[in-house]
C-alpha positions in Angstrom: -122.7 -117.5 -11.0 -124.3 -116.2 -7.6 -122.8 -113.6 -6.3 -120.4 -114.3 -3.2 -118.3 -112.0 -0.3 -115.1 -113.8 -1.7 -116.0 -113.4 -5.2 -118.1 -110.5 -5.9 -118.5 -111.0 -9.1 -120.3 -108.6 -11.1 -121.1 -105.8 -8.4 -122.4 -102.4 -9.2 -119.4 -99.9 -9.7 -119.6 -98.5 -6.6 -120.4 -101.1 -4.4 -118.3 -100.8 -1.0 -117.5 -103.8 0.9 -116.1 -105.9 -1.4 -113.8 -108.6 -0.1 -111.5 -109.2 -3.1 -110.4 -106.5 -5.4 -112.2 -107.0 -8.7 -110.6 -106.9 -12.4 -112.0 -104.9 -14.8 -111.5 -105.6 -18.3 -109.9 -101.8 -20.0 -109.4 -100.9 -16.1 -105.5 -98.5 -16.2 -105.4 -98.5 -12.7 -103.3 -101.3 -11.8 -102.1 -101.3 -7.6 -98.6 -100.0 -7.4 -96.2 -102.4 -5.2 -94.8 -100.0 -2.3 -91.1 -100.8 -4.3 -92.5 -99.3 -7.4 -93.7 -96.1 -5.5 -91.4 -95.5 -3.6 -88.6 -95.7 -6.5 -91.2 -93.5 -7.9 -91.1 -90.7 -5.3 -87.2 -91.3 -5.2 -86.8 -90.4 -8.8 -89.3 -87.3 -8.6 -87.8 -85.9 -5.5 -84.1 -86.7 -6.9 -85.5 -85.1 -10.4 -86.9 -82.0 -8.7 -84.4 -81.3 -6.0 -81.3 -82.3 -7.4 -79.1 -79.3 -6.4 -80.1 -77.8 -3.4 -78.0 -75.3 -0.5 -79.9 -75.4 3.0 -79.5 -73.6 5.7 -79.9 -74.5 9.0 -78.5 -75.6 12.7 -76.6 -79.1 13.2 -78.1 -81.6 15.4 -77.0 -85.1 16.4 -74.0 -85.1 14.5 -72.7 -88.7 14.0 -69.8 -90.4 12.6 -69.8 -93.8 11.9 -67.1 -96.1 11.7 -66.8 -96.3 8.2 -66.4 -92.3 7.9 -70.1 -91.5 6.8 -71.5 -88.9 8.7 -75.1 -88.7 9.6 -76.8 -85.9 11.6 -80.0 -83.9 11.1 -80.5 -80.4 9.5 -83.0 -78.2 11.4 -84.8 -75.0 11.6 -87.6 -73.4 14.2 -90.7 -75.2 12.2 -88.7 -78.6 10.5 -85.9 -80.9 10.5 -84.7 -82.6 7.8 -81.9 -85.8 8.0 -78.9 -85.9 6.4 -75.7 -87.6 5.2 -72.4 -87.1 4.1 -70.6 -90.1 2.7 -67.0 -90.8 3.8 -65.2 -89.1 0.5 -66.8 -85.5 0.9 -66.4 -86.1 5.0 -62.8 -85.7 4.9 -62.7 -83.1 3.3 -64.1 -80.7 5.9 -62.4 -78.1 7.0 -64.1 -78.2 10.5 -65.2 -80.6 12.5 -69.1 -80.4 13.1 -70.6 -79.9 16.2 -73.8 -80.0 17.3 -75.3 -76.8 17.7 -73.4 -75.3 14.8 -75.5 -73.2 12.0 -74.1 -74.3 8.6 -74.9 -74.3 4.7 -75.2 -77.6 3.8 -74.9 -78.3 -0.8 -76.4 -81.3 -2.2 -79.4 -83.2 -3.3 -82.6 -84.5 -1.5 -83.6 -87.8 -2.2 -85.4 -90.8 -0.4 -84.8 -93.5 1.3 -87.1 -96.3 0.5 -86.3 -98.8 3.8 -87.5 -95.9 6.3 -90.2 -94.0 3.9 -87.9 -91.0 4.9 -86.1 -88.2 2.6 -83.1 -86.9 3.1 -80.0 -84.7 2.0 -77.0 -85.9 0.5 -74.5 -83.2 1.4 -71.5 -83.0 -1.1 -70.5 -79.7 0.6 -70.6 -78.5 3.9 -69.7 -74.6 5.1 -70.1 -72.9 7.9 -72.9 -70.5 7.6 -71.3 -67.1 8.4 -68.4 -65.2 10.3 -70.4 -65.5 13.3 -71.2 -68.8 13.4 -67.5 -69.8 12.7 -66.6 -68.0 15.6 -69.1 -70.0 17.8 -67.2 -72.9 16.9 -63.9 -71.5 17.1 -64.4 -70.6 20.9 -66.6 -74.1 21.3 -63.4 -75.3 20.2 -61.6 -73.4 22.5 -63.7 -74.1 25.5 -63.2 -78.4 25.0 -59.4 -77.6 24.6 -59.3 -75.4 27.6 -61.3 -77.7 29.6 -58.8 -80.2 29.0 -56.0 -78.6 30.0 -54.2 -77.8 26.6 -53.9 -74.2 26.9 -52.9 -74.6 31.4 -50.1 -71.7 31.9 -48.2 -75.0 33.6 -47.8 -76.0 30.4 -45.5 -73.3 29.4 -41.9 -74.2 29.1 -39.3 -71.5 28.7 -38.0 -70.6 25.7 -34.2 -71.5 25.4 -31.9 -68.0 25.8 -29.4 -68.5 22.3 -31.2 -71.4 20.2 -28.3 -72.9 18.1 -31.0 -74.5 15.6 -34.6 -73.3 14.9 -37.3 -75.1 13.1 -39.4 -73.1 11.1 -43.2 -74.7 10.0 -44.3 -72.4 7.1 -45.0 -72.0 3.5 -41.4 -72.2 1.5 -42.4 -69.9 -1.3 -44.2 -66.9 1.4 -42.2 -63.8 2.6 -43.0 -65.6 6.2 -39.9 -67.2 5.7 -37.9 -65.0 3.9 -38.8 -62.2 6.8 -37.7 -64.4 9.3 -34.8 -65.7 7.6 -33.4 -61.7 7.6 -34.0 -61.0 11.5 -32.5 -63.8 12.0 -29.6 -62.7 10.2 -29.4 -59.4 11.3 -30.3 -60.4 15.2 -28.3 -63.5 15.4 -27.3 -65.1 13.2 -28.5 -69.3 13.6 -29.0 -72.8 11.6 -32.5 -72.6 10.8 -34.5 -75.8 9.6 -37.9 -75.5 7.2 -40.6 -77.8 7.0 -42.2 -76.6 3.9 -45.8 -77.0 4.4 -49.2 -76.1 3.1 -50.8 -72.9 5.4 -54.1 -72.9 3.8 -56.8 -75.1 2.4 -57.4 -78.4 2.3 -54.9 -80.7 3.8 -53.0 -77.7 5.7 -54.0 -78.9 9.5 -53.0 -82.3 8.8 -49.4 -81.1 7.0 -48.9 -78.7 10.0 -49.9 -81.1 12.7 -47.1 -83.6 10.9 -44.4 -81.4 10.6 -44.6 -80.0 14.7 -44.5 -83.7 15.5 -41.7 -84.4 12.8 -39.4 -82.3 14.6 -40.5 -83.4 17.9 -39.5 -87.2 16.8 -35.7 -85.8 15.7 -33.3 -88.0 17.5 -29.7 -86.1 18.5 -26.9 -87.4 16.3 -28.9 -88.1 13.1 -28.7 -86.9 9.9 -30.8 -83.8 10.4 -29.9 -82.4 13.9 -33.2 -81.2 16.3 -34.2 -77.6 16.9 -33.5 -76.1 20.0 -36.8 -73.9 18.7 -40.0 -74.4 16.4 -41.4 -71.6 15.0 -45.3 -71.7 13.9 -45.7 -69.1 11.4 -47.9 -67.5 9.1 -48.6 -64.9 7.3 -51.9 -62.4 7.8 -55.3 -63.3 6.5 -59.1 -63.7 7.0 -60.3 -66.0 9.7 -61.0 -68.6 6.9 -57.7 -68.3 5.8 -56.2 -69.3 9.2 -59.1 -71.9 10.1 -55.9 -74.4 9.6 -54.6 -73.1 12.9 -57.8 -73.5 14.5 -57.7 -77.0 13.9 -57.5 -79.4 17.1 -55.1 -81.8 15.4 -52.1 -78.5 15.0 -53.5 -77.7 18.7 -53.3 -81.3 20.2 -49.7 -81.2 18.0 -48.4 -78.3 19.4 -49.3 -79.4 23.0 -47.8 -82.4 22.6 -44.3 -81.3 21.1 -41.2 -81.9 23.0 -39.3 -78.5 22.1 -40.7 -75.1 23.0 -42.8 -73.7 20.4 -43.6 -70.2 19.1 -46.6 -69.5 17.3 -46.6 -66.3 15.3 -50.3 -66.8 13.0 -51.6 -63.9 11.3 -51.0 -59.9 12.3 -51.1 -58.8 15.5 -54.7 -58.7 15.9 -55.1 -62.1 14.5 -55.0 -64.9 17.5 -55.4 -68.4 17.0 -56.7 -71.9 18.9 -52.3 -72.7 18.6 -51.4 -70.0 19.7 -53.4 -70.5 23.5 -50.9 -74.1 22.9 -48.0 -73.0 22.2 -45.4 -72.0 24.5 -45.1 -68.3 23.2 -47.4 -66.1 20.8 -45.9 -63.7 18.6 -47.8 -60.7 16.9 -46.0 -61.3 13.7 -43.8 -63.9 12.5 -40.9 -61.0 12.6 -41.4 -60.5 16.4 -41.3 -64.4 16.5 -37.5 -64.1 15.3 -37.3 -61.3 17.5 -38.2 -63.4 20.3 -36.2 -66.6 19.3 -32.9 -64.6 19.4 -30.9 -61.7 21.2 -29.1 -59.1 19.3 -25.5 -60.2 19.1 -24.2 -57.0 19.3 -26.4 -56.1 22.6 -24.6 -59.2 24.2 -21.1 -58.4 22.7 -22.1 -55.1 24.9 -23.2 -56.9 27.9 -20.2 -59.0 27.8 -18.2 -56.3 27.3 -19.6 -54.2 30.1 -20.0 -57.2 32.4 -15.5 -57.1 31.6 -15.5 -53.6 32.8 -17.3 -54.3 36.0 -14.9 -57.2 37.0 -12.3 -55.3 36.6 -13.8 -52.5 38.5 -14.5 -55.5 41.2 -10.7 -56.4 40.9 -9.1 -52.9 40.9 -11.6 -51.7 44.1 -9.5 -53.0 46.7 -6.5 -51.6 44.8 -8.3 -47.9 44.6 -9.0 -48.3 47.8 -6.2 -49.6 49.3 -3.8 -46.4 46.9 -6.9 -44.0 48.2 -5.4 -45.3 52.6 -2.3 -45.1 51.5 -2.1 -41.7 50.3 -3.7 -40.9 52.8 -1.6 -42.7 55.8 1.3 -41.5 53.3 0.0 -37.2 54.3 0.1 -37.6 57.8 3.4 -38.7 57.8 6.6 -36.0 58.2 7.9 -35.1 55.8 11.9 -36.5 54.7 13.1 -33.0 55.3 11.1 -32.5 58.6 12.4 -35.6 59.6 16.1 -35.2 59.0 16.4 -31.3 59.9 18.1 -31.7 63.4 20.3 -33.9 61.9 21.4 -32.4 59.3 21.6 -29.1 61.6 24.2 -31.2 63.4 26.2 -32.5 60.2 26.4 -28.7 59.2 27.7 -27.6 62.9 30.1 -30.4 62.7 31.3 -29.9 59.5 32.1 -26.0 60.0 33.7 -27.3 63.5 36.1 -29.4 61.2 36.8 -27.1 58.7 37.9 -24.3 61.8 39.7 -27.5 63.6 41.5 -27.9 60.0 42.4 -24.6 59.8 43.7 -24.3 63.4 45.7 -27.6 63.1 47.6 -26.6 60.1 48.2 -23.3 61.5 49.9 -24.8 64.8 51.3 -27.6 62.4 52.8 -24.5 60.1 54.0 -22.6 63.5 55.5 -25.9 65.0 57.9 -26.7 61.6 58.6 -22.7 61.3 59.9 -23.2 65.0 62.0 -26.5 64.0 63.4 -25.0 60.9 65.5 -22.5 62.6 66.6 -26.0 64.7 66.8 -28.0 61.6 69.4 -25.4 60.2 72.9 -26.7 58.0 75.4 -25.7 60.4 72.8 -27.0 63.6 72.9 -30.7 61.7 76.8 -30.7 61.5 77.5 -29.6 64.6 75.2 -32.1 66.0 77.0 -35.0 63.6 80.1 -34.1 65.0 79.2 -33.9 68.3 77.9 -37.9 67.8 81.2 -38.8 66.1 83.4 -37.7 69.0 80.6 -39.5 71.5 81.0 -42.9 69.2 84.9 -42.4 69.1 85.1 -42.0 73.2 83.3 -45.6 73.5 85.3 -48.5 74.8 83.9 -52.1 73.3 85.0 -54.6 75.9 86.1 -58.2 74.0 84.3 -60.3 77.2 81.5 -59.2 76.5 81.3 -59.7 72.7 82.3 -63.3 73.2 79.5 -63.9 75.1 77.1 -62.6 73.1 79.1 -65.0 70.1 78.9 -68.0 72.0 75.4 -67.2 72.8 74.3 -66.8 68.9 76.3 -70.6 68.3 74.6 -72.5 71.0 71.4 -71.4 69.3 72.5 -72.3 65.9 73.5 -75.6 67.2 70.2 -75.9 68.4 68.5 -75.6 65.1 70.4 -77.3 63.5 70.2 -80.3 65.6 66.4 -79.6 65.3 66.4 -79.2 61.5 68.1 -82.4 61.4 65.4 -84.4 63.6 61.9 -83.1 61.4 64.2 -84.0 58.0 62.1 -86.9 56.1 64.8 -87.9 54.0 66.5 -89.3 57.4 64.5 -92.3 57.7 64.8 -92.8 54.1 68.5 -93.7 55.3 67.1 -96.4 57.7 64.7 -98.4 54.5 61.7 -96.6 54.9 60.2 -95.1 51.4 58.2 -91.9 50.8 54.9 -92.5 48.8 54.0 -89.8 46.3 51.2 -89.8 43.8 51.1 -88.7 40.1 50.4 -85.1 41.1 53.7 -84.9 43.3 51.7 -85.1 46.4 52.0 -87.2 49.4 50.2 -89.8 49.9 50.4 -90.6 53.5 47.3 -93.7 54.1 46.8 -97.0 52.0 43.3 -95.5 51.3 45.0 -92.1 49.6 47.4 -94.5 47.4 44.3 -96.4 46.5 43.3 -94.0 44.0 46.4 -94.0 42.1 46.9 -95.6 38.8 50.6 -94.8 39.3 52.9 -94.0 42.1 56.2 -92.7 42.9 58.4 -94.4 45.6 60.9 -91.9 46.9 64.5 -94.1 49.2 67.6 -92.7 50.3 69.1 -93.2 47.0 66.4 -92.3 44.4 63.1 -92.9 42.9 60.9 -95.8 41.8 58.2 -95.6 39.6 55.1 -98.2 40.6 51.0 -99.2 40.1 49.2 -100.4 42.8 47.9 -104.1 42.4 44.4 -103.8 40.3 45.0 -101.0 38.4 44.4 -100.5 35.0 48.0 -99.4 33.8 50.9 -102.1 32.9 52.6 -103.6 35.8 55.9 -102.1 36.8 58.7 -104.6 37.6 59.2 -103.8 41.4 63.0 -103.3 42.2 64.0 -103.1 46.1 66.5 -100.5 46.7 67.1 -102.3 50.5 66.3 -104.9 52.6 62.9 -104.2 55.1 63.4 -103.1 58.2 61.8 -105.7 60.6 58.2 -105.1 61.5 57.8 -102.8 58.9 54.6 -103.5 55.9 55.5 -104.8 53.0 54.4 -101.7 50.6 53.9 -104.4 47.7 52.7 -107.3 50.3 
């Protein structure tokens, strides 16, 4: 057969040119398909790098939407891709960044659709103190930017909190420190949301419990805090990257009731503690802050009562203070009264002398009429009267006189007496009304209010009752005819 550029049949070894690839019988060198090498290069590649750490800085850091995460491993002289499938993702304990120098643990393999390798991280760390810090205050620099950590944002802390939330570990001596301030300061309800404060899951537990206490509604089973305290206990800056985290950030921000965060010692600071609302050095100042010392207020109240009644008593003071002194410029009782009792003691001494001179003239006066007032004096002055009295002449004219005198007036008043006597127009048929108590009763109206009367005539007494009274009726007797025109006292 003729040799031919399709076919070229039985050409030298050697020949170039050749338009079909020729089959040699014994020939081991069969064409590999590009499947078939590149599984082959996969499985060398997966063979000789299965377990690999590299080092390097993060660049276009990707997360798709079905939580893979893609991004590309670089140095000064190479770059290198890599992945990090959706179950070894969430596990991160930072979020990455572009930028961010880390140590990435896996395998390098292939893949065959782009002729590429890659590195299949299963772990992913930052690489260093120092480069965990550039991401912390990366961190901090997108929160600040948005506003999370604006001193606007502050609210104030309430004076006497009757219930405190506290986010913490149960089992730490967080709580247990802040429990006894409490208790010693001021004694309060206090809340705790047990969570996990390190490792794996800690942000996301944190983040839920500040916004668990946020969502409280007043008057349910569980009452809300007044107060959340944030708190943890001292550590490494690994050891508090939970606190770092922008979902217990963004949490804190966003909770309803003012927050103190108390992370770490007093040196340690925080991305929540820029959030909250108060940082405390140590979760004991944080109970510090959250409460006054009950006996500094009973003090303050107590001395607050001291000054109002200082308030209420100035006037008073000051109104004693004028008075004494208005009362010293006045004279005194003594001062005032001198003259006069001057005068009572001149008058007095005047009386007692006027005393003594009257009874002495008194005393002279009856010595003078006792030698007058003498036995034989008083008889012969009696019978000296006896023969004046005997000498006397009565003349009978004039004793008649004064006798018919003394009966005209007799005559008179007895003529009068027997004109103003009421029992003389009982003689005539006129009656005399007397009520139960022996009284008179002198008007219809009087009588009125008599259950029972009393008719007095010339010639006696009738018991009667008026007409609608409440006694028996009397039989009425007449003791005499009416005089004419006079009222019928039973009409």
């Amino acid at each position: 057969m003729p040799a031919s550029p399709l076919f070229p049949g039985n050409d030298t070894p050697g020949q170039s040119g050749a338009l079909v690839a020729p089959s040699r019988p014994g020939d081991n060198s069969e064409a590999l398909s590009v499947s078939e090498l590149a599984n082959a290069l996969k499985r060398t590649v997966e063979d000789r790098f299965g377990a690999v750490r590299l080092r390097g800085e993060l660049s276009g850091v990707k997360r798709a939407a079905s939580g893979h995460l893609y991004a590309c491993l670089k140095d000064e002289n190479a770059v290198i891709d890599a992945v990090m499938w959706r179950t070894a993702a969430q596990r991160l304990a930072f979020v990455p960044e572009d930028g961010l120098e880390v140590i990435a643990s896996g395998k390098v393999t292939t893949y065959p659709g782009r002729s590429k390798y890659q590195i299949v991280i299963d772990r992913l760390e930052v690489a260093g103190e120092g480069a965990l810090l550039a991401l912390l205050e990366r961190t901090r620099r997108r929160l600040e930017a948005e506003g999370l950590f604006a001193a606007e944002r502050k609210r104030k802390l309430p004076f006497l909190p009757r219930t405190i939330g506290v986010v913490t570990s149960p089992t730490g001596a967080v709580i247990r420190d802040i429990l006894h301030r409490l208790a010693d300061r001021f004694p309060s309800h206090v809340i705790v949301w047990p969570v996990l404060v390190q490792g794996q899951g800690a942000a996301e537990q944190v983040a839920a419990a500040v916004r668990g206490f946020s969502a409280l509604a007043p008057g349910g089973p569980v009452p809300p805090p007044d107060l959340v305290i944030v708190a943890r206990g001292g550590g490494s800056i690994e050891d508090l990257w939970s606190f770092n985290e922008e979902a217990v950030v963004r949490a804190i921000a966003e909770c309803t009731i003012p927050t103190i965060c108390a992370v770490g010692h007093e040196t340690d600071t925080s991305l929540a503690d820029y959030a909250a609302d108060r940082r405390a050095p140590t979760p004991t100042a944080a109970a510090e802050i959250a409460v006054p010392v009950r006996a500094e207020l009973a003090a303050t109240l107590a001395d607050f009562a001291r000054r109002k009644r200082r308030c209420a008593l100035a006037p008073v003071e000051l109104g004693r203070e004028r008075l004494e002194a208005r009362a010293q410029r006045l004279p005194r009782p003594d001062a005032l009264f001198a003259a006069q009792v001057q005068k009572l003691d001149e008058l007095g001494e005047r009386l007692r002398r006027g005393l003594s001179d009257r009874a002495a003239l008194a005393r002279a006066a009856l010595l003078a009429d006792s030698a007058r007032l003498s036995a034989p004096l008083l008889r012969s002055r009696l019978g000296q009267a006896q023969q004046a009295l005997a000498g006397q002449r009565l003349d009978p004219r004039v004793l008649g006189r004064r006798l018919t005198q003394a009966q005209e007036r007799l005559g008179a008043l007895g003529r009068l007496h027997a004109s103003l006597d009421y029992r003389a127009p009982l003689a005539r048929g006129y009656a005399l009304v007397r009520g139960a108590d022996g009284h008179v009763r002198p008007t219809r109206a009087a009588a009125a209010h008599d259950t029972r009367l009393t008719l007095e005539f010339a010639d006696g007494t009738l018991a009667v009752t008026p007409a609608g009274a409440a006694a028996q009726p009397v039989r009425r007797t007449r003791a005499a005819a009416p005089v004419p025109g006079q009222q019928d006292l039973f009409g």
